[in-house]
ROFI-198720 format. One record per residue (C-alpha): residue in three letters; chain; x, y, z. Coordinates in steps of 0.25 Angstrom, whole numbers, m for minus. Layout:
BEGIN
KEVEX   r c    px    py    pz
KEVEX ALA A     X     Y     Z
...
END
This chain:
BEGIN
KEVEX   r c    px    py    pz
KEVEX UNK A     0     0     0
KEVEX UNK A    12     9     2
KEVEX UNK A    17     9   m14
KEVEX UNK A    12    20   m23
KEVEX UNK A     7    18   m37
KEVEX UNK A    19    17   m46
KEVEX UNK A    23    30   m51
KEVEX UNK A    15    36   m40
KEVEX UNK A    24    46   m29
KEVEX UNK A    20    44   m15
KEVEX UNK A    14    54    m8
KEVEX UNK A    18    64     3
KEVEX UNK A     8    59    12
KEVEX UNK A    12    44     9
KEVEX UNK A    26    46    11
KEVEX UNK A    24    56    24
KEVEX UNK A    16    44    28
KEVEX UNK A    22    34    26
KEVEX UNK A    35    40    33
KEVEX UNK A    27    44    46
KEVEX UNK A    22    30    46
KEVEX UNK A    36    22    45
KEVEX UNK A    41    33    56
KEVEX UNK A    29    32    64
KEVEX UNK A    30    15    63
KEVEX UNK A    46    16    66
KEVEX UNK A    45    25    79
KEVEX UNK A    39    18    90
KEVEX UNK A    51     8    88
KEVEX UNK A    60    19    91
KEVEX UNK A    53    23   103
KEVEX UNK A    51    20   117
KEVEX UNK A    38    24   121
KEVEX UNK A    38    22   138
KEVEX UNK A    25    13   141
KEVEX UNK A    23     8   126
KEVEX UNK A    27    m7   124
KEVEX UNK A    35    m9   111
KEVEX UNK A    22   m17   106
KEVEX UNK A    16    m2   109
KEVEX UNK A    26     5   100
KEVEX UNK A    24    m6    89
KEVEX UNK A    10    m3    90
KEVEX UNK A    13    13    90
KEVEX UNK A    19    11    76
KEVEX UNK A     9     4    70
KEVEX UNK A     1    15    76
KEVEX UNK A     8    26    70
KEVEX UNK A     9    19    57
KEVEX UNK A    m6    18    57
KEVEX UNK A    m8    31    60
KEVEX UNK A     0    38    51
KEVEX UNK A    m5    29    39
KEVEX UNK A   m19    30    43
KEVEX UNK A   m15    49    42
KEVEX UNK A    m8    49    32
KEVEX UNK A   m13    37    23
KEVEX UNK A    m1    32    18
KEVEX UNK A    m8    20    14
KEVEX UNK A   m24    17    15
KEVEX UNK A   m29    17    28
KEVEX UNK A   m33     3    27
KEVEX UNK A   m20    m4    24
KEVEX UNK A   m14     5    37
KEVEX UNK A   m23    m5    44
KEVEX UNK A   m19   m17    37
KEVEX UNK A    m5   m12    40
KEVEX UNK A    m8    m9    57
KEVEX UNK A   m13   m24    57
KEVEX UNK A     0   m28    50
KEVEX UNK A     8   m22    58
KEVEX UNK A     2   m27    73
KEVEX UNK A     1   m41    68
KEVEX UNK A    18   m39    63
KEVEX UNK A    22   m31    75
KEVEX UNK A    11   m33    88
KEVEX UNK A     7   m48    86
KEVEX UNK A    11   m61    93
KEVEX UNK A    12   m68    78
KEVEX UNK A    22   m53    73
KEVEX UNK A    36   m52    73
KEVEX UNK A    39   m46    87
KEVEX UNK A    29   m53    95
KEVEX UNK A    29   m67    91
KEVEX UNK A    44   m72    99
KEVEX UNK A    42   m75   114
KEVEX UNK A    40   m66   126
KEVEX UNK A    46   m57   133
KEVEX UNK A    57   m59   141
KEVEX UNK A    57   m59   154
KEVEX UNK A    70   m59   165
KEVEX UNK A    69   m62   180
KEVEX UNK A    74   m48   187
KEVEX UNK A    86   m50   199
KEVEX UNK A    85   m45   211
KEVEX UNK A    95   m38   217
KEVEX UNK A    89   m33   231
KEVEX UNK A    75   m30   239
KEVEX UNK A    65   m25   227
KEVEX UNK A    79   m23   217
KEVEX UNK A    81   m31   204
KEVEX UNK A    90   m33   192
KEVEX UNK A    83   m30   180
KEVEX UNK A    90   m30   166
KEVEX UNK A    90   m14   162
KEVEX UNK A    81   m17   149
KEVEX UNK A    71   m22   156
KEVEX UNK A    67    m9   163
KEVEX UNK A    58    m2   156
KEVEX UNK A    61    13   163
KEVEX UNK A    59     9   178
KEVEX UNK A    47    m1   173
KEVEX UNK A    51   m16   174
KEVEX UNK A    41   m27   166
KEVEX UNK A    38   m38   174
KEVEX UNK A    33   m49   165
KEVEX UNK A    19   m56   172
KEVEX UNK A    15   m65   162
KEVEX UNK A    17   m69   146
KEVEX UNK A    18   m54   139
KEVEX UNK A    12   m49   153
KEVEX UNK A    21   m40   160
KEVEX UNK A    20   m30   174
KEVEX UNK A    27   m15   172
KEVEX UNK A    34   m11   186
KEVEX UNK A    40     1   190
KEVEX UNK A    56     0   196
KEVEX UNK A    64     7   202
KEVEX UNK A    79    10   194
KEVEX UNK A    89     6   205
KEVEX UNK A   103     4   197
KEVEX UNK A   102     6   180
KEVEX UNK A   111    m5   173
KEVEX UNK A   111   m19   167
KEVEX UNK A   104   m26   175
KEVEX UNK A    96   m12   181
KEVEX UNK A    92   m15   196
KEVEX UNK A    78   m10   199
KEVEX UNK A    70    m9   211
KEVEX UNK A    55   m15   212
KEVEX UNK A    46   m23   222
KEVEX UNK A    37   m29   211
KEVEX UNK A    50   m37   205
KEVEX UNK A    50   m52   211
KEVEX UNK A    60   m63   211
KEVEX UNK A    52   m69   200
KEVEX UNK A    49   m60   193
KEVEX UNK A    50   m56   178
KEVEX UNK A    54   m44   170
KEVEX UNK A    53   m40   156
KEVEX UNK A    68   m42   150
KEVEX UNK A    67   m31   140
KEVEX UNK A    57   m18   144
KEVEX UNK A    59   m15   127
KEVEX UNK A    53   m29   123
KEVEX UNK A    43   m30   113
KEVEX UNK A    32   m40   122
KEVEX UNK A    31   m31   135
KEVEX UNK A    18   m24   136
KEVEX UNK A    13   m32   124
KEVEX UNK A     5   m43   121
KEVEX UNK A     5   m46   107
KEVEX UNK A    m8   m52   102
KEVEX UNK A   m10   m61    90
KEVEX UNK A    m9   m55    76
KEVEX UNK A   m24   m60    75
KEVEX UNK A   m27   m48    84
KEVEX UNK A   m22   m39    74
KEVEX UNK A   m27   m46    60
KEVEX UNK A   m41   m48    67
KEVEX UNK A   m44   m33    68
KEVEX UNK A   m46   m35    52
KEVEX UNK A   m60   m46    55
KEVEX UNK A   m63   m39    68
KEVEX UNK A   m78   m38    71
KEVEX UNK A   m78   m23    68
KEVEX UNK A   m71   m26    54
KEVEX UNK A   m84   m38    52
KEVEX UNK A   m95   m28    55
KEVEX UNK A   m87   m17    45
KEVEX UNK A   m87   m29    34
KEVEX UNK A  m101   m32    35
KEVEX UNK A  m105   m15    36
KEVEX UNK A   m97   m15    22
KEVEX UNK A  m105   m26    15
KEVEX UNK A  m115   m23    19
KEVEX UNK A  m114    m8    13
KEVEX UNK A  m108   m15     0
KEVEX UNK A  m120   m23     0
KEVEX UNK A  m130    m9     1
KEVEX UNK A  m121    m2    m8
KEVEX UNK A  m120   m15   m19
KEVEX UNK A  m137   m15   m19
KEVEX UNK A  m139    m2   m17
KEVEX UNK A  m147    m2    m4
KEVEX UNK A  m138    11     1
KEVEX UNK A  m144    20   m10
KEVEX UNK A  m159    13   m10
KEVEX UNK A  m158    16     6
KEVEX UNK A  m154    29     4
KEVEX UNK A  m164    33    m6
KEVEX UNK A  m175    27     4
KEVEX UNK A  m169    32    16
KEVEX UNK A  m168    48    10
KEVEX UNK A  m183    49     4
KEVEX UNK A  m189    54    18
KEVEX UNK A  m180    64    18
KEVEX UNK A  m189    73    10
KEVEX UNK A  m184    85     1
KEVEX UNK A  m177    96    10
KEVEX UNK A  m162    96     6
KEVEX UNK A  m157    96    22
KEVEX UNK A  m167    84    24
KEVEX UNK A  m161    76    12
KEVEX UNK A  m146    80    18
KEVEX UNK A  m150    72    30
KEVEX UNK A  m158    61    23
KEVEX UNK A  m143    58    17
KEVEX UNK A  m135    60    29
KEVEX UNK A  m146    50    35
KEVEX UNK A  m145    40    25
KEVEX UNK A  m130    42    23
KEVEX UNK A  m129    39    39
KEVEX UNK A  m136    26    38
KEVEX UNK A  m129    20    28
KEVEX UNK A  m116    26    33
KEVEX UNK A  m121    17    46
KEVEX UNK A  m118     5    39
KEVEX UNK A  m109     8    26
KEVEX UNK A   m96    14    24
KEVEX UNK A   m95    28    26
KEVEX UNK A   m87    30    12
KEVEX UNK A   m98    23     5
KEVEX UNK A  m110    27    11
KEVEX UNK A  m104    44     7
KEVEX UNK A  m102    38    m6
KEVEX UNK A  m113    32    m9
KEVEX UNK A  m124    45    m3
KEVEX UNK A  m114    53   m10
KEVEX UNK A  m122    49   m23
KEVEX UNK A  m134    52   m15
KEVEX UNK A  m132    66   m12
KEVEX UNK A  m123    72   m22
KEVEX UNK A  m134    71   m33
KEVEX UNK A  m142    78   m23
KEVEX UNK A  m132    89   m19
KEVEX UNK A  m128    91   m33
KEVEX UNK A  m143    94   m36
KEVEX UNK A  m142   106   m25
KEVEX UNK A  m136   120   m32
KEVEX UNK A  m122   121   m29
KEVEX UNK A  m122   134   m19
KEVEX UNK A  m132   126    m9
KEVEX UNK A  m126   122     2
KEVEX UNK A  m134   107     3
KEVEX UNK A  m125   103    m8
KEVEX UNK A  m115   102     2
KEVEX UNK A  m124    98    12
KEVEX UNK A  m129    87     4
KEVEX UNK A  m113    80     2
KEVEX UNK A  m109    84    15
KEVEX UNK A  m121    76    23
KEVEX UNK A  m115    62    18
KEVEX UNK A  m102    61    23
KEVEX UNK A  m105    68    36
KEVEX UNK A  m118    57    38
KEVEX UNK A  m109    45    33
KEVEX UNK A   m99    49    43
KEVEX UNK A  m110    49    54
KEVEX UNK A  m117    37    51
KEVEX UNK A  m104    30    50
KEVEX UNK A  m105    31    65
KEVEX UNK A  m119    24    66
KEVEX UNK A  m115    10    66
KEVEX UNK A  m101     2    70
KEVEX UNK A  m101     0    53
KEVEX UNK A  m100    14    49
KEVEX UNK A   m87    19    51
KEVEX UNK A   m73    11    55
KEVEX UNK A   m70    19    69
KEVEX UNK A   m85    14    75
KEVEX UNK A   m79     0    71
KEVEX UNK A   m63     3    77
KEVEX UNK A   m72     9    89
KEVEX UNK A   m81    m3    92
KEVEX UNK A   m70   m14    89
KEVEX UNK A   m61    m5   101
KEVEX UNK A   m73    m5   110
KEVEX UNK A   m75   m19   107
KEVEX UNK A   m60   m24   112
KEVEX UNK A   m62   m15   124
KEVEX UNK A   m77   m23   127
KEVEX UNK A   m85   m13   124
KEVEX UNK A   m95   m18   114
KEVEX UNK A  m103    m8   105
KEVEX UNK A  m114   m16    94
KEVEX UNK A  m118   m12    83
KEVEX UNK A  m132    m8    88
KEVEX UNK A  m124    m1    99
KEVEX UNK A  m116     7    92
KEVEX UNK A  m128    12    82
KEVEX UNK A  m136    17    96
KEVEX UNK A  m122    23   100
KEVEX UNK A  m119    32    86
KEVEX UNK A  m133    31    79
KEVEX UNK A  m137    43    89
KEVEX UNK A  m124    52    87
KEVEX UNK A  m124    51    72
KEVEX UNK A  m138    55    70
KEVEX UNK A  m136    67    78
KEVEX UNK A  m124    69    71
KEVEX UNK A  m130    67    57
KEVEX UNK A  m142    78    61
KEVEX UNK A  m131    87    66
KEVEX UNK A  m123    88    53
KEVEX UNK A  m136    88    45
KEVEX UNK A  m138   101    54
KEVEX UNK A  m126   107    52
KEVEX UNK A  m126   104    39
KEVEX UNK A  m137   113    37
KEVEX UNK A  m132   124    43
KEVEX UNK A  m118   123    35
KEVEX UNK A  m124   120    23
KEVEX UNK A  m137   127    23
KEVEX UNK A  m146   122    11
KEVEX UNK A  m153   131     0
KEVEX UNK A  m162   121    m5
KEVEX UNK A  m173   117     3
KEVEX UNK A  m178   106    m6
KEVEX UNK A  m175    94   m14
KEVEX UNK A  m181    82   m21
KEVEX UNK A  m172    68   m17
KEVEX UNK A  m177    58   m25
KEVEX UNK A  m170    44   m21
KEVEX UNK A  m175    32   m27
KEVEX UNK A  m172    19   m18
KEVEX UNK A  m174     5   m24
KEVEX UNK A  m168    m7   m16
KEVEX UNK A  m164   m18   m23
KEVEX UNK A  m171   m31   m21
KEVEX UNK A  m162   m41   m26
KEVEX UNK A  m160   m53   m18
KEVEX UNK A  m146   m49   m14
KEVEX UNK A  m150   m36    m9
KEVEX UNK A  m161   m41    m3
KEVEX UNK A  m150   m51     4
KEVEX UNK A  m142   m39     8
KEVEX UNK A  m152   m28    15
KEVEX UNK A  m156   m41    24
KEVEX UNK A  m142   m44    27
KEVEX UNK A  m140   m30    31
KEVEX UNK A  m152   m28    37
KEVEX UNK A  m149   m41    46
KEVEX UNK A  m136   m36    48
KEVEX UNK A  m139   m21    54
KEVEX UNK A  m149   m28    63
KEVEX UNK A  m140   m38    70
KEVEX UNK A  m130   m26    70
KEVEX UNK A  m139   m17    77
KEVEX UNK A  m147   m27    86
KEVEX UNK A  m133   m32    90
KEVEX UNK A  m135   m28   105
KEVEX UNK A  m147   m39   103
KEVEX UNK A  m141   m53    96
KEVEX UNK A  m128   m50   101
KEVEX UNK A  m121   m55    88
KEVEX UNK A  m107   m45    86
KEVEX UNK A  m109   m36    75
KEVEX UNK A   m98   m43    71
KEVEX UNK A  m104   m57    67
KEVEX UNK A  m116   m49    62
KEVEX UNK A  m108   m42    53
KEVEX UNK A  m105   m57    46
KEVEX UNK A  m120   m57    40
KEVEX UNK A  m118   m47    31
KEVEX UNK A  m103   m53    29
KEVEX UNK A  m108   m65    26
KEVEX UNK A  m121   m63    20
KEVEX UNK A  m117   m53    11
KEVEX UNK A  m106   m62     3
KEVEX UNK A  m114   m75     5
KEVEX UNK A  m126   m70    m2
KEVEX UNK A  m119   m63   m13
KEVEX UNK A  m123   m50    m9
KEVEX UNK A  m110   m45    m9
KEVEX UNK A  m102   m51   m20
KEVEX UNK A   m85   m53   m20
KEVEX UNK A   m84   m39   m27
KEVEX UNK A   m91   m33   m16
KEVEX UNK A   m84   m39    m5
KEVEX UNK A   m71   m33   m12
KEVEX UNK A   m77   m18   m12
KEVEX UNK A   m78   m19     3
KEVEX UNK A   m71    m9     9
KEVEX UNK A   m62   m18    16
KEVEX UNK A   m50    m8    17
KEVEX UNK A   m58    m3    27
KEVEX UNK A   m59   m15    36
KEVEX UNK A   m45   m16    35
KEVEX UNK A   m45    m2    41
KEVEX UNK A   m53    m3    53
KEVEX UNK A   m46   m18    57
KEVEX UNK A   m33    m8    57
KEVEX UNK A   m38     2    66
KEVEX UNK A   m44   m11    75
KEVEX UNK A   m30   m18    75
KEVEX UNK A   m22    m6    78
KEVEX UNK A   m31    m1    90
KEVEX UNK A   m30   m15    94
KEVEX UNK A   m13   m15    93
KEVEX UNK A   m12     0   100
KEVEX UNK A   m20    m7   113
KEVEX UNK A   m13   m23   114
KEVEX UNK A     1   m14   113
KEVEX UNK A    m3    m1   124
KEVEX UNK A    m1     8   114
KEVEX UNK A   m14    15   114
KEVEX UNK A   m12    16   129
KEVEX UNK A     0    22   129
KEVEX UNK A    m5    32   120
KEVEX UNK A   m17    36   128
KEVEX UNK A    m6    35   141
KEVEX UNK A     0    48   135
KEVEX UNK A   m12    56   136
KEVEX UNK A   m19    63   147
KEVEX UNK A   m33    56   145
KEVEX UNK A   m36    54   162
KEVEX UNK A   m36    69   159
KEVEX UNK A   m48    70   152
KEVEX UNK A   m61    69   155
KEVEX UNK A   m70    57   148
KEVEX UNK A   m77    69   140
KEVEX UNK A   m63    75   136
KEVEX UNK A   m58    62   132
KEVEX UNK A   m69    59   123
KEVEX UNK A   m68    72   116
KEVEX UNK A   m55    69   114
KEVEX UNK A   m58    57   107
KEVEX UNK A   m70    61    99
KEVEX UNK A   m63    75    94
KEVEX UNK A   m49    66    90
KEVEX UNK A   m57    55    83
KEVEX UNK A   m64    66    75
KEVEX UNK A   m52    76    72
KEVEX UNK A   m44    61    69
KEVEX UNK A   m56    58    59
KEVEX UNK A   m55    72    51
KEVEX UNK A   m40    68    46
KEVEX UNK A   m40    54    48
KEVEX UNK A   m50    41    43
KEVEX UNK A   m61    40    55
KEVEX UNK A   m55    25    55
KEVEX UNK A   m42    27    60
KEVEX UNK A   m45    37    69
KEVEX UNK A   m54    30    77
KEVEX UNK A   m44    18    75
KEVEX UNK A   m31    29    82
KEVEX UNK A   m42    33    94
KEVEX UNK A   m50    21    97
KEVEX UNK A   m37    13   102
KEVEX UNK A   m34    26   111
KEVEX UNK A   m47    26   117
KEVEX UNK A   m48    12   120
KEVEX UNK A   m32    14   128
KEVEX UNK A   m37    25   136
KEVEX UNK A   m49    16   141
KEVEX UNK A   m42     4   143
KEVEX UNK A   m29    10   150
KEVEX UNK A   m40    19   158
KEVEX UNK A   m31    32   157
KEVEX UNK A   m42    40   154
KEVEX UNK A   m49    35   166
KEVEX UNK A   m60    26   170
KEVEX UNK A   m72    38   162
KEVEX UNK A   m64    35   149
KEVEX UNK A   m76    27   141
KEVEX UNK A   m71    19   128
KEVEX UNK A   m82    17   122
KEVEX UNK A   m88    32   122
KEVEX UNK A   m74    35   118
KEVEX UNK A   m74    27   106
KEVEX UNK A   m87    31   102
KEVEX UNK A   m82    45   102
KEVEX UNK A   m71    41    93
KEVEX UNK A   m81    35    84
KEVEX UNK A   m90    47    83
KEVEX UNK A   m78    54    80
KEVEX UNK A   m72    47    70
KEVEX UNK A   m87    49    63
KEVEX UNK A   m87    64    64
KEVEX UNK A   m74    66    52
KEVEX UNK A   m81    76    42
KEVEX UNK A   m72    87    42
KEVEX UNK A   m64    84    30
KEVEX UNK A   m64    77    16
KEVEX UNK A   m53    67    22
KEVEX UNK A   m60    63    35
KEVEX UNK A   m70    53    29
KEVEX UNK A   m72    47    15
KEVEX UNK A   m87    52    15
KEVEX UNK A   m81    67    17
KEVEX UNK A   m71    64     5
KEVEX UNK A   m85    58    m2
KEVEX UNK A   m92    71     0
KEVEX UNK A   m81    80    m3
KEVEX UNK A   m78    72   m18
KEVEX UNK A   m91    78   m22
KEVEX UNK A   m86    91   m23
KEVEX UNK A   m97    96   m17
KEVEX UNK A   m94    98    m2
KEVEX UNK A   m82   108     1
KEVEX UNK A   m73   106    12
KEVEX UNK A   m74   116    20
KEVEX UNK A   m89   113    22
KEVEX UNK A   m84    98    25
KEVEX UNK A   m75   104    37
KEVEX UNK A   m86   114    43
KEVEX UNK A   m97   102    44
KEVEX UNK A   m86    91    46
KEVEX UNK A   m82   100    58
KEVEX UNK A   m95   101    65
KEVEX UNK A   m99    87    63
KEVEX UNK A   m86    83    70
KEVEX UNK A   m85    93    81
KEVEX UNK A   m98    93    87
KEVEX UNK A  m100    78    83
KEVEX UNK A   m88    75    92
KEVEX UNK A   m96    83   105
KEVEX UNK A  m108    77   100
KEVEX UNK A  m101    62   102
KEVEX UNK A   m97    67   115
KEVEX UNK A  m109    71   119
KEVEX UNK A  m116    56   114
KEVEX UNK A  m103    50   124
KEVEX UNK A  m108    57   137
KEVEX UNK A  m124    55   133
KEVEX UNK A  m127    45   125
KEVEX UNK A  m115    32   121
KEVEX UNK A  m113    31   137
KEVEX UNK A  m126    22   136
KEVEX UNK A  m121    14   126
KEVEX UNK A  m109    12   132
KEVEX UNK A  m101    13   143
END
C-alpha cells in the first residue's frame, strides 16, 4: 500500500507521514518512560504509528488497521518473536544483615525491587539504597529468605502478560464486527431492490408542500435510513432525492442551501440512533462490553433515539433561521413502488425479522450478535445477495473498526492507556468537567479526524481512568463513553470531517463557509445538549 503508481511523485503529505511515522514507531525504543513496562512502549509505537497514519493518511485508514493488528500479533503475542521463549528470570536476593540484602544492580528498578509472586505475576516494592555497586546492598523488611527477585528491571516480561495472537486476529470477527456485516447487507439488499428510495417516496408524502416542512421530511427519512445504513450511502443515495429538488429552487433563495445541507447533518444524527449507524457507537459498546457493561440493541436506541430527535429538530430550526427560505410553496411528487418479486419479498421479512430480534433483545436475550447471522446467512442462502454483491460490501470498513477494537485492547493488557491518564490531573475535575472534556475532544477530534478513529484514541483513555480509578470512584464509564459517542456524531464543520459533508459540498451548491456556521452550532450546543441528556436522562439507563 505504500508504493505510488509508477511514474507517479510522492506526496508531501505521504513522505511527511511516513517519516513522523518511522520516527514516531522507533522512539519508544529509545526511551525509558518510568512506570511503563517495555511491552507498554511497544504498545506506545504501534500507538504513534496508528496515530500518525490515521492524521496524516499515508496509506488508507483501513489498511493502518490491518497494520496495528500486524504489529500486536508480531511484537505483544505469546506466539510473536519476543514473547514466545520462556519467562523471566528470576534470582534469590542474599542477605547480608537484619532487613539488608544483596541485589544485582540491574535488578533495581530506581529504589523499586520486583519481586516475582507467580508465572508472569510480580510485587513492586519500595528499598531503601544503602551501598551503589555490583551487587548494590539494599534495605527492605518485605525481602524474605526465599524470596525472589526479577533478574533484570529492563526485561521484556515484567509488567506484562502476553496474550495469544487470537486475542488480536479475533477483533476482526468480534461481535460488534458481525452485527456491522449484517447492518451492510442488509442495506445492500435495500439499495439492490430498491426498498430505500420506494421507503423514502412513501415516507415523505405526508410532509405536505411547504418548503421547510419538506426539508425536514428529508432529514427525517435520511435519519432513519442512516439508522441502519452507512452514513456514506445513505447521503449518497438522498442526495439524488433533494438535488433535483434544490435545483428547481432560484439560485438566490436560500433553501437551496438549506435543502443539501439538511442530509449530511441528519445522516450524521441518525448515525447515532442505533449500534449500526456509525463505527464509534460500535468501538463504544465493544469497550463497555470487555469492562461488563452490556448495552442491547434496544437499549441503546432508548439511549440515543431521544437526543438525536432533539438534535434533528434543533438543526431544522436553526437552519431556518440561517437560511431563511423565500419560497413558501412547492409541489413534491415521489412515486413509491415496492418490488414484489419473490426475493425481495424474502429480504423485507429477513430484515423485518432481524430489526425486531435487535430491538426486543432485552426480551429473548439472543446477542445481537448471533442475531445478526440471520441476515448473514439468509441473505446468501437465498440468493438475495449474490457473490458480486458480497464483493461490493464495504469491508474495508470492518477491517477498520476491528483495528481500533485491537489496538484499545493492546493499549489496556500492556498499561499504556494507564500510564497515560496517570499523567493527567483527572482527580482534579469534577465528573461534569471530566465529561465536557470528553465530549468537547471527541468533537473538536472528529472535525479533523475520521469520527472512527477518534473515538478509537478516547475510548481506551476513558475506559483506563475507570479501571485505575484515578479520576475517582464518580467517574461513570458508561456515561463517558456515551458522550464520546455523541461527539464523534456532531462533526459537521468542515467538508473533511465526514464523507456526507464532502457529498454535499460536491454538489456545488453549498458553500463552505455556511458549512462552518451551521457545523459550529450543531457541535457546540449539541456537545451541552449531550451533557445535559448524561445528568438527566442516560443515568436511568445506565449506571
Amino acid at each position: 500500500m505504500l508504493r505510488k503508481s509508477r511514474g507517479a511523485k510522492p506526496s508531501l503529505k505521504f513522505i511527511v507521514g511516513l517519516g513522523l511515522a518511522i520516527i514516531g514507531f522507533l522512539l519508544p525504543f529509545f526511551l525509558r518512560l518510568d512506570g511503563l513496562s517495555v511491552a507498554g512502549h511497544i504498545a506506545l509505537s504501534i500507538f504513534l504509528v496508528a496515530a500518525i497514519f490515521w492524521i496524516f493518511e499515508t496509506i488508507p485508514i483501513y489498511a493502518t488497521s490491518l497494520l496495528i493488528i500486524l504489529l500486536q500479533v508480531f511484537l505483544l503475542s505469546s506466539q510473536g518473536p519476543l514473547f514466545s521463549r520462556g519467562e523471566l528470570a528470576a534470582i534469590q536476593p542474599e542477605w547480608v544483615d537484619g532487613t539488608q540484602w544483596r541485589v544485582p544492580s540491574r535488578s533495581l528498578d530506581g529504589n523499586q525491587l520486583h519481586l516475582k509472586t507467580g508465572p508472569r505475576l510480580y510485587q513492586t516494592i519500595q528499598v531503601e539504597i544503602i551501598q551503589m555497586g555490583e551487587p548494590t546492598i539494599v534495605a527492605s523488611n518485605e525481602i524474605a529468605n526465599d524470596s525472589r527477585i526479577v533478574a533484570d528491571a529492563r526485561s521484556r516480561f515484567l509488567g506484562y502478560e502476553p496474550v495469544s495472537f487470537t486475542v488480536f486476529a479475533g477483533t476482526l470477527a468480534n461481535p460488534v464486527i458481525l452485527l456491522f456485516l449484517a447492518g451492510f447487507m442488509l442495506a445492500a439488499g435495500a439499495v439492490k431492490y430498491n426498498l430505500d428510495k420506494n421507503i423514502t417516496g412513501w415516507l415523505l408524502n405526508p410532509f405536505g408542500k411547504k418548503p421547510v416542512f419538506i426539508v425536514l421530511g428529508l432529514m427525517m427519512v435520511t435519519a432513519a435510513l442512516s439508522a441502519f445504513m452507512s452514513n456514506t450511502a445513505t447521503t449518497a443515495m438522498m442526495i439524488t432525492v433533494a438535488l433535483p429538488i434544490a435545483l428547481q429552487v432560484d439560485k438566490q433563495d436560500r433553501l437551496r442551501s438549506m435543502i443539501i445541507l439538511s442530509i449530511p447533518i441528519a445522516a450524521n444524527l441518525g448515525g447515532l440512533i442505533t449500534p449500526i449507524g456509525t463505527p464509534p457507537n460500535a468501538i463504544v459498546i465493544s469497550a463497555l462490553q470487555q469492562q461488563g457493561i452490556d448495552i442491547d440493541f434496544g437499549q441503546w436506541v432508548a439511549i440515543m433515539l431521544p437526543f438525536a430527535l432533539i438534535m434533528l429538530i434543533l438543526s431544522w430550526g436553526v437552519m431556518q433561521l440561517l437560511f431563511k427560505p423565500s419560497l413558501q410553496r412547492f409541489d413534491l411528487s415521489l412515486k413509491s413502488s415496492f418490488n414484489k418479486t419473490p426475493k425481495a419479498l424474502m429480504l423485507y421479512g429477513l430484515f423485518g425479522a432481524t430489526v425486531l430480534f435487535w430491538i426486543t433483545e432485552g426480551i429473548h436475550g439472543i446477542p445481537n450478535g448471533v442475531v445478526a447471522f440471520i441476515p448473514i446467512a439468509g441473505l446468501t442462502l437465498t440468493q438475495v445477495l449474490s457473490t458480486e454483491d458480497i464483493r461490493k460490501l464495504p469491508w474495508e470498513v470492518l477491517w477498520l473498526v476491528a483495528g481500533g477494537i485491537a489496538l484499545g485492547i493492546s493499549m489496556e493488557n500492556t498499561g499504556l492507556a494507564g500510564w497515560l491518564v496517570s499523567s493527567v490531573g483527572w482527580s482534579q475535575l469534577p465528573q461534569m468537567a471530566l465529561l465536557l472534556v470528553f465530549g468537547f475532544i471527541a468533537w473538536g477530534f472528529s472535525v479533523f479526524l475520521s469520527n472512527t478513529v477518534a473515538a478509537t484514541l478516547l475510548v481506551p483513555i476513558a475506559v483506563s481512568i475507570a479501571v485505575s480509578g484515578i479520576a475517582g470512584p464518580d467517574f461513570n464509564l458508561g456515561l463517558t463513553s456515551l458522550i464520546i459517542a455523541a461527539g464523534c456524531s456532531l462533526a459537521m464543520v468542515l467538508p473533511i470531517s465526514t464523507p456526507p459533508n464532502a457529498i454535499a459540498m460536491s454538489t456545488g451548491i453549498v458553500k463552505t463557509k455556511d458549512m462552518v456556521k451551521i457545523g459550529l452550532i450543531i457541535g457546540l450546543v449539541g456537545t451541552l445538549i449531550s451533557l445535559t441528556f448524561s445528568e438527566i436522562i442516560w443515568p436511568f439507563f445506565i449506571s
